[in-house]
C-alpha positions in Angstrom: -6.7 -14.6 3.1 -8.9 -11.7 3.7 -9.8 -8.7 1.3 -11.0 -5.7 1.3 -13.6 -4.1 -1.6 -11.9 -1.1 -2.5 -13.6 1.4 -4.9 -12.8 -1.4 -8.5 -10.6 -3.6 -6.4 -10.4 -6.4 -4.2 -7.2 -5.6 -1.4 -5.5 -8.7 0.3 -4.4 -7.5 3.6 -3.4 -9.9 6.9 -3.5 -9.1 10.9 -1.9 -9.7 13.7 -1.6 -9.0 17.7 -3.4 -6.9 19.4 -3.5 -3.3 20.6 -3.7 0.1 18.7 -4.0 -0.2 15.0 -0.7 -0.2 13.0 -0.8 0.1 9.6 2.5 -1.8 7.8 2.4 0.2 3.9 5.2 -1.7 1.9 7.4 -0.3 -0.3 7.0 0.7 -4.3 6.6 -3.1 -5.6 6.7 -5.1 -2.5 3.7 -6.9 -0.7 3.3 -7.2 3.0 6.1 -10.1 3.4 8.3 -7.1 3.5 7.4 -6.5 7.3 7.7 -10.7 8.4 10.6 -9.7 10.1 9.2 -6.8 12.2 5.5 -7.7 12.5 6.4 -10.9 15.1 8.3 -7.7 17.3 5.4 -4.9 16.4 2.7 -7.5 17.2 3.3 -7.5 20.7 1.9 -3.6 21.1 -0.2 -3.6 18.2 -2.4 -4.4 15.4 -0.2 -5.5 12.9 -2.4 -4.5 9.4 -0.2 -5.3 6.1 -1.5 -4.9 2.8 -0.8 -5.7 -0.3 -1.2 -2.5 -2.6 -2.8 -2.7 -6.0 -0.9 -5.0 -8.6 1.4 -6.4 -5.6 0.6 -10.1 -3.6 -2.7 -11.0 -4.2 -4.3 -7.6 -4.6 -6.3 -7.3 -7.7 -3.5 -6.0 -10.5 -4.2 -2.7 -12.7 -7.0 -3.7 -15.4 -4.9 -1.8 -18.0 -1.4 0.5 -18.8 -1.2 3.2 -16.7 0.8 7.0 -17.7 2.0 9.6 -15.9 1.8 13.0 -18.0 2.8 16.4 -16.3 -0.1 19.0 -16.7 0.3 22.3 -19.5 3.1 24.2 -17.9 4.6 22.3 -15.1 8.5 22.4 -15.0 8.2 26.2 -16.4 8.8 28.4 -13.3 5.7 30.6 -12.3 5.2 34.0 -10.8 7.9 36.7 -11.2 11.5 36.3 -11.0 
């Protein structure tokens, strides 16, 4: 199960095939078992690299809550009308 030191983080990714470099990025929530239907296929012409994003698989999960504000003033309409 390789990982990869990213800045506070330890990333689980997995290869496969050979060829140019494809990078498989799964969707909000999902690890890179989302792709074990098309990597077998993609493998053929590629480097198959799936990874499990932070606080999905095996990737290191978020240390602590995480929020979302909007910055002063977004949502009000700018510049003249």
């Amino acid at each position: 199960m390789p990982t990869a030191a990213v800045r506070d983080i330890e990333m689980h990714y997995e290869t496969e095939g050979s060829g140019d470099p494809l990078i498989l990025i799964p969707y909000l929530s999902a690890d890179h078992a989302c792709y074990a239907f098309q990597t077998p296929e993609y493998s053929k012409n590629f480097t198959c690299v799936g990874v499990d994003l932070r606080g999905t698989g095996t990737s290191d999960k978020l240390r602590a809550a995480c929020r979302c504000e909007s910055p002063p003033g977004a949502g009000r309409r700018q510049g003249p009308r």
